[in-house]
TIZA-72117 format. One record per residue (C-alpha): x, y, z. Coordinates in steps of 0.5 Angstrom, whole numbers, padded with zeros to 4 digits, always signed. Example, Ala and Ser with C-alpha at 12.3 -4.5 7.8 and 13.67 -1.06 7.14 Angstrom:
+0025-0009+0016/+0027-0002+0014/
This chain:
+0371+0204+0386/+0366+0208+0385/+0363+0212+0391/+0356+0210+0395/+0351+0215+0393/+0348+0220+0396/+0342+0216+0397/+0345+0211+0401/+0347+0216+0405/+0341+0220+0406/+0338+0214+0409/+0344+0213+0413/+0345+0218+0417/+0337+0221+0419/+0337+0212+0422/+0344+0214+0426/+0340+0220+0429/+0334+0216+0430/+0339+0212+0436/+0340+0206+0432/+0347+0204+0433/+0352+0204+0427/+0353+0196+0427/+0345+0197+0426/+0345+0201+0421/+0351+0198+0418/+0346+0191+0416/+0341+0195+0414/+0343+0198+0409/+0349+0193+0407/+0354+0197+0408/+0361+0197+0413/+0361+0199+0420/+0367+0203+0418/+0363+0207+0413/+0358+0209+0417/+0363+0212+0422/+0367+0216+0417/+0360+0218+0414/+0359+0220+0421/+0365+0223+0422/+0365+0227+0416/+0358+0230+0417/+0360+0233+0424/+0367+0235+0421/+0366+0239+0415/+0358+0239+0415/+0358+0235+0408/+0356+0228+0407/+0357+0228+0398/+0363+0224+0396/+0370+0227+0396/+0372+0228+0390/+0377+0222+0387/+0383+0224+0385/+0386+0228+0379/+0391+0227+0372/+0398+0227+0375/+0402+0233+0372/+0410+0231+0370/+0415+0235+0372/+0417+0237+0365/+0415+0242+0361/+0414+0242+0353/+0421+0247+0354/+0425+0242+0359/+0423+0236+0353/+0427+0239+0348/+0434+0242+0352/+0433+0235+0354/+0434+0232+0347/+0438+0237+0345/+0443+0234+0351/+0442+0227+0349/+0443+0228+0342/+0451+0231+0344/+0452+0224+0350/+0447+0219+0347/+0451+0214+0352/+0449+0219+0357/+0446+0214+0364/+0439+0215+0368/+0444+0218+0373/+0447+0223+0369/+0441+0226+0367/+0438+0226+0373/+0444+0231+0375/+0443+0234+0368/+0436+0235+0370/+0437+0238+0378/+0444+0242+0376/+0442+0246+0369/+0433+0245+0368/+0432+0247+0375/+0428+0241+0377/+0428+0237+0382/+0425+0231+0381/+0426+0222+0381/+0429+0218+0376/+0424+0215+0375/+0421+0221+0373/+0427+0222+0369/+0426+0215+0365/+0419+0217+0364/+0421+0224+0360/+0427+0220+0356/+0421+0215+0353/+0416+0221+0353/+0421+0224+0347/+0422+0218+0344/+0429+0215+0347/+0430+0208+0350/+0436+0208+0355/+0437+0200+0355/+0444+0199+0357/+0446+0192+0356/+0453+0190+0353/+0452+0185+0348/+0454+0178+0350/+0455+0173+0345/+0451+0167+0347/+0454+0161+0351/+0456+0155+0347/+0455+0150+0352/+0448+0148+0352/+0444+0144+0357/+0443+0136+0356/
């Protein structure tokens, strides 16, 4: 969702200074109640009205170098779990990081962990 813009807040504020009430201004203008507060409340905090700024690309936890020792790894224990990767990862990497983040690194580089024995189907069928 994109932020208010400067404009809206710029009319806000100077009705909030002239003894409007927020509920007030919050119909003017078409905005919640809620928003005109925290507009206030930011205003008087950090003496700024713009719009924080929206959040940044998430960085992994593998570097280029940590991909490759990992591949090499996984070429010797090709049947290696998620688990022992991670205590791979912690012990030898130095790296301190979920599994999740593990899952993510193995499909960065290529590799499918899907550990599933095969099971002949069942011949019974439904009738």
């Amino acid at each position: 969702m994109k932020a208010y813009s400067m404009d809206l807040r710029l009319r806000a504020l100077p009705m909030c200074d002239a003894g409007r009430t927020t509920r007030e201004v919050a119909r003017t203008i078409d905005v919640s109640e809620s928003w005109i507060r925290l507009i206030k409340q930011r205003r008087r905090e950090d003496q700024m009205v713009g719009p924080r700024p929206s959040g940044g690309r998430r960085h992994g936890h593998f570097k280029p170098e940590h991909l490759q020792q990992l591949e090499r790894w996984l070429k010797k224990h090709p049947d290696a779990t998620l688990e022992s990767l991670l205590g791979h990862v912690e012990q030898d990497l130095g790296l301190s990081c979920s599994l999740m983040a593990v899952c993510r690194a193995v499909k960065k580089i290529g590799w499918s962990l899907k550990k599933r024995p095969f099971v002949r189907a069942n011949k019974i069928v439904r009738t």
